[in-house]
N, C-alpha and C positions, 0 to 999 in steps of 0.2 A: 703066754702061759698063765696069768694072771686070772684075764678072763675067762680061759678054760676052766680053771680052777675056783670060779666060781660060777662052774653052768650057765654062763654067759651062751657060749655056743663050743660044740668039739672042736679040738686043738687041730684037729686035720680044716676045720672050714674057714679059719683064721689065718691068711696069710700077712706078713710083714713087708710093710715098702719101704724103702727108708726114703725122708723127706726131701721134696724140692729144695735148693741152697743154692742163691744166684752169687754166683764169689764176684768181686769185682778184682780187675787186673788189680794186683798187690805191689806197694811201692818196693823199691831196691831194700835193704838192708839200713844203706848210708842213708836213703832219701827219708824211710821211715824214721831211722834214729834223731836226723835233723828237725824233722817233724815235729816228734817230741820231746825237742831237747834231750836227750839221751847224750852221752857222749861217747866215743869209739868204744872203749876198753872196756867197759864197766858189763858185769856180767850183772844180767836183770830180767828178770823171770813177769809173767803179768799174768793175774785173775778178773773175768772180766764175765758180767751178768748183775742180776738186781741183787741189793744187799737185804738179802731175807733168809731164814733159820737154815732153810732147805741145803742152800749154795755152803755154807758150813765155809765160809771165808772168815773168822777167826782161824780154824789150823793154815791158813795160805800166810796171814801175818804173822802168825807163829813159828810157821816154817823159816819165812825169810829171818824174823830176828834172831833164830840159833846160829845164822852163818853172816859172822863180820864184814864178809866179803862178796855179800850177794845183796841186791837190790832188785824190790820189787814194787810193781805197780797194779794197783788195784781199779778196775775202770767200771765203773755204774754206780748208781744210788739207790737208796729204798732204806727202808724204817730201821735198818740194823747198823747205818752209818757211823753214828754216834759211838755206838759202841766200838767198834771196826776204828775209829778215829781214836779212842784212845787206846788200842794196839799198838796202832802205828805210832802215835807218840812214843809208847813205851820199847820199839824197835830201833830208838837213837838214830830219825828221819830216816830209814832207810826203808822204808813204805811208803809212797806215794798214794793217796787218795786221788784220782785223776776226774772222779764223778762220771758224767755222761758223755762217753766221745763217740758220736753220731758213726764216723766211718773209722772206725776203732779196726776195721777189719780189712783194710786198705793199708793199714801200717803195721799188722801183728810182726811181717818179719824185724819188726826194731826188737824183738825179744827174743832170749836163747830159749824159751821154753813156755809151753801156756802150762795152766796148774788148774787140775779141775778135781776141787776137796768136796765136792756136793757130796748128799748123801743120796740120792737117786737123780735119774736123769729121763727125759723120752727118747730123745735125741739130740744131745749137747750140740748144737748148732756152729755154736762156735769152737768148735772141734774140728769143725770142717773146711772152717774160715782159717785156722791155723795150720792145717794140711793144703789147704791153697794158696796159703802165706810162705808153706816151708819153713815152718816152725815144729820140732818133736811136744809130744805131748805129754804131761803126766796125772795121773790121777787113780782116785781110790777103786778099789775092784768092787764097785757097783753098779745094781743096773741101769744100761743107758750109757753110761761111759764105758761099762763090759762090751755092747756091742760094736761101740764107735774105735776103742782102739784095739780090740781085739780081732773082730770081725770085718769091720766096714776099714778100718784103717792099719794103723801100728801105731801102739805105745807104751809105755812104762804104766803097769796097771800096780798100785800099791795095796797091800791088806790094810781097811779101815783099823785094824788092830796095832798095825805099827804109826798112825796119829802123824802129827805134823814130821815126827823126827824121818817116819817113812819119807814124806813128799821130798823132804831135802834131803835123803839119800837116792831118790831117783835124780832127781835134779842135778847132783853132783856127780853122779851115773853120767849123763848123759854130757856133761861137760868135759868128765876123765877120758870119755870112750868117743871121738868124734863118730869113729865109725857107726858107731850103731846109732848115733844122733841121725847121721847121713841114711843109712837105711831104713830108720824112722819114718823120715822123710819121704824118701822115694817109693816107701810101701804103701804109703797112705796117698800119696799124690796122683799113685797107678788107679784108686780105688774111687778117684772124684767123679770117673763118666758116672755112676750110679746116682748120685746127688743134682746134675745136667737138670733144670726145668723140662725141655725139651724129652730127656730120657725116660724122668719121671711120667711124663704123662703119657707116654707111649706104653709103659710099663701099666699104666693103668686103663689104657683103653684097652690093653690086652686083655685083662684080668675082669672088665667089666663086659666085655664083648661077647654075644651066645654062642 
């Protein structure tokens, strides 16, 4: 819509694919939480990408320290850490800095929920990685994460206008209501054949084919 809207080319000659995502089989629950030391009970939410303006992970450590009872983990690095680190100090430890965890996307099911506070997206990748983890999703009704849980997936899309207090009323949503956690889940997991390497480029040899 973007590039239409700037005579790029008409909006009828722009089609949308959405991106190859190779998932790797996702560990158990137990095995991810063992993984990262987590332990059984503890309800713990994670935000995970490079720490720069865009990703807007200050309201993610914001969100977790309005709730005494909620713990989260933050996973990547980049120039906005520092600041993000004293967040988390000021969350009384109950934000995790985890920095760089290479196969971060092998263990998301240790988490009740991913939290995507960006202010735009192309295609939140690891949205998809959390729909193949079987993990619900939340985040701001923006583009890019409009498509992924709205369209491509299922999930708790929040108004940028309701700020961090929104993410941790979805989150807490999605805790009170197993059900709709579970159909979360299964909506988005119906929706992975489209993300398949394999699919993708079938889709695209079609598309490029006379």
């Amino acid at each position: 819509d973007e590039l239409a809207a700037l005579a790029v080319a008409p909006r009828a000659r722009l089609l949308v694919v959405p991106p190859a995502v190779p998932t790797p089989v996702p560990l158990s629950r137990d095995e991810a939480r063992h993984a990262l030391g987590i332990s059984a009970g503890e309800h713990r939410v994670v935000a995970v990408g490079r720490c720069v303006p865009i990703k807007r992970f200050g309201d993610f450590v914001t969100a977790v320290a309005l709730d005494r009872e909620l713990r989260g983990d933050l996973v990547g690095t980049g120039p906005e850490l520092s600041a993000l680190a004293a967040g988390a100090r000021a969350a009384a430890g109950r934000v995790t800095l985890r920095g760089a965890v290479p196969d971060i996307a092998g263990k998301l099911a240790a988490y009740d929920a991913l939290v995507l506070p960006s202010r735009r997206e192309g295609c939140p990748l690891v949205a998809i990685e959390a729909f193949a983890a079987g993990i619900p999703v939340v985040g701001y009704d923006v583009a890019g994460v409009r498509d992924a849980l709205a369209h491509w997936g299922r999930g708790l899309l929040v108004p940028e206008s309701a700020g961090p207090a929104g993410l941790l009323a979805a989150v807490r949503r999605l805790r009170a209501e197993p059900g709709l956690a579970g159909e979360c889940i299964r909506a988005s997991r119906a929706g992975l054949e489209r993300f398949r390497p394999a699919a993708v480029a079938d889709r695209l040899a079609a598309l490029y084919s006379p």
